[in-house]
N, C-alpha and C positions, 0 to 999 in steps of 0.2 A: 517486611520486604515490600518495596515502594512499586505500585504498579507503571507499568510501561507507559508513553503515550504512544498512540499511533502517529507513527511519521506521515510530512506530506511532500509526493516530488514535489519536484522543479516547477508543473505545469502548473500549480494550487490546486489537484485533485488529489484523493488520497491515495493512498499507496493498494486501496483494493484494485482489482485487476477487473471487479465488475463495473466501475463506476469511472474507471483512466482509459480512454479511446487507443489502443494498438495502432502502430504504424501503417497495418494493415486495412484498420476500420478509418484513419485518415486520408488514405489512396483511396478508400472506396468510393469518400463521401469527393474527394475533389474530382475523383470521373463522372461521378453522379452529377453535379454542379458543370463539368465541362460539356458534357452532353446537354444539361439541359439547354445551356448558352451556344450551341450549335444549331439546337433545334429552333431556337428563337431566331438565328441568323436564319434560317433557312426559313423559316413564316415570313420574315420582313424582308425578304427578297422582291419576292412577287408584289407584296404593295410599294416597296420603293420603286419597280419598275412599271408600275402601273400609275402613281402619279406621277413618274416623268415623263410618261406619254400625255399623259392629259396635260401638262403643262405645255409639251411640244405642239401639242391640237392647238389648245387657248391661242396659244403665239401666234402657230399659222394663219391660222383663220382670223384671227383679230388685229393684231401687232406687229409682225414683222414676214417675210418671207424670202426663204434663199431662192438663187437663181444663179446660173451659169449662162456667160457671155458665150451665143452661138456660131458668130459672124463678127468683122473687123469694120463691120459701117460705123462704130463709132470713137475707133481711133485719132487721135492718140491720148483720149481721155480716158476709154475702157477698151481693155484688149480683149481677144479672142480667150476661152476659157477661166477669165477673170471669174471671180466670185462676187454677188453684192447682194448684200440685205435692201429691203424693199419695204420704206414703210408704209404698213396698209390701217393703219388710225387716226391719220391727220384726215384723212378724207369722210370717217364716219361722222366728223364736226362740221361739212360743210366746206372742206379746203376742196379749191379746182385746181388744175394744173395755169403754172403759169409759163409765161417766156421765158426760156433758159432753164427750166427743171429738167432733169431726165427722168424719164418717166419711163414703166413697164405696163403694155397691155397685151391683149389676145390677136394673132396676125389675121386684122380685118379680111385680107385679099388675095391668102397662101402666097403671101410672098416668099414665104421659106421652100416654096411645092419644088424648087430646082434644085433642093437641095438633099443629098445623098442619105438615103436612110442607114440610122446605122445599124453596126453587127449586131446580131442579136449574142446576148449573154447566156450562160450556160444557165442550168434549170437553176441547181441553186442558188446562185449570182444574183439573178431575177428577183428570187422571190425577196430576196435579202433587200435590194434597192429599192424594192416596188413598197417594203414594210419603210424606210427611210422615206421614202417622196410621203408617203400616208401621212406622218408622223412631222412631215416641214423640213428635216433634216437635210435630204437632197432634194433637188430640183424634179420635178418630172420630164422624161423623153418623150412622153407621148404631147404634152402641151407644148403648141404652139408659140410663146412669149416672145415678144420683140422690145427692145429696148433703144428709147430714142429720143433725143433733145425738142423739148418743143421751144419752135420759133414763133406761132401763131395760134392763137385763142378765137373762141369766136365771134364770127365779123371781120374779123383781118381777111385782108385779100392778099396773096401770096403770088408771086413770078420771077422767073427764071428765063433769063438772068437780063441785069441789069448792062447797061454799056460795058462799066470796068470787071464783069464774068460774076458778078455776086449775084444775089438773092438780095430781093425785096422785099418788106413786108408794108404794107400803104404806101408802096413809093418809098419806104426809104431803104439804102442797101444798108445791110446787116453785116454787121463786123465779127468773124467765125474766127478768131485766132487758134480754136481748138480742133479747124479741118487739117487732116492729113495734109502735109508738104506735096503740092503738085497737083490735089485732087479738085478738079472744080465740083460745083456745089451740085449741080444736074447736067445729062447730057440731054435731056430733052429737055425741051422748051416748055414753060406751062404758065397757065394761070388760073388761081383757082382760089374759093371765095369758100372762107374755114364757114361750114355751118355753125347755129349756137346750139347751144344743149337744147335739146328736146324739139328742135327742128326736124324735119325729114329730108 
């Protein structure tokens, strides 16, 4: 009488039931491996949300910065609540502003002081925006920033206005095709002599 072989399933294990994984012990092993793949998502949260802050910081402060249009002085190039990136790296090489760039700085002379403070935001709102201005994302309300075409550099002498209602800059009038329809360029009269850098 010829002995038996042991049979093998389907899977290539043998037909012992110590050594063939149950449907049971394959559920186990896939929760096992799905937990552990959740726990890993939840580690890598917090550091991908922590170098995308410091990426937002680098930018701010080195590269770019947003800002929101406050006021319609410089219609009809940028409107009221427009958005615009502000680049802040050309000038770490030594770039000055020149004629015709528009430019963002700090308001020398509260020229904004007329202007209506706004409503304040509920607690949580606050603090949500205040983490967004931090971070470059939103602008800040509490800074000051104006935003505005430069016509004169320093050493130009500037006045208002010339015979035909324009702006001068040495004597010559300035051709503004980007002023508002109807607005003239000043209603006071002025003349004034652009200090240069590092003058007083």
């Amino acid at each position: 009488m010829g002995s038996r072989g042991r049979g093998r399933v389907a899977d290539g294990t043998d037909g012992d039931p110590r050594t063939s994984p149950g449907r049971a012990e394959r559920r186990r092993v896939a929760r096992k491996v799905k937990r552990r793949r959740q726990r890993s998502a939840v580690r890598e949260i917090p550091v991908l949300v922590g170098v995308a802050v410091l990426i937002a910081l680098v930018l701010k402060t080195f590269l770019v910065q947003a800002f929101v249009i406050p006021s319609g002085s410089m219609e009809q190039t940028i409107r009221i609540s427009d958005r615009v990136l502000v680049d802040k790296l050309t000038p770490w090489f030594g770039s000055k502003p020149q004629r015709g760039d528009v430019v963002v700085f700090k308001d020398p002379g509260n020229w904004l002081g007329q202007e209506a403070a706004p409503a304040e935001d509920p607690v949580g709102l606050k603090q949500i925006k205040q983490a967004l201005t931090f971070i470059g994302v939103m602008p800040s309300a509490d800074e000051r920033d104006l935003i505005k075409r430069v016509i004169a550099v320093g050493g130009d002498t500037v006045k208002c206005c010339g015979a035909d209602g324009r702006i001068t800059v040495n004597g010559v009038p300035l051709d503004e095709p980007y002023l508002h329809p109807g607005n003239a360029p000043s209603k006071i009269p002025f003349e004034v002599k652009v200090p240069r850098a590092g003058s007083s």
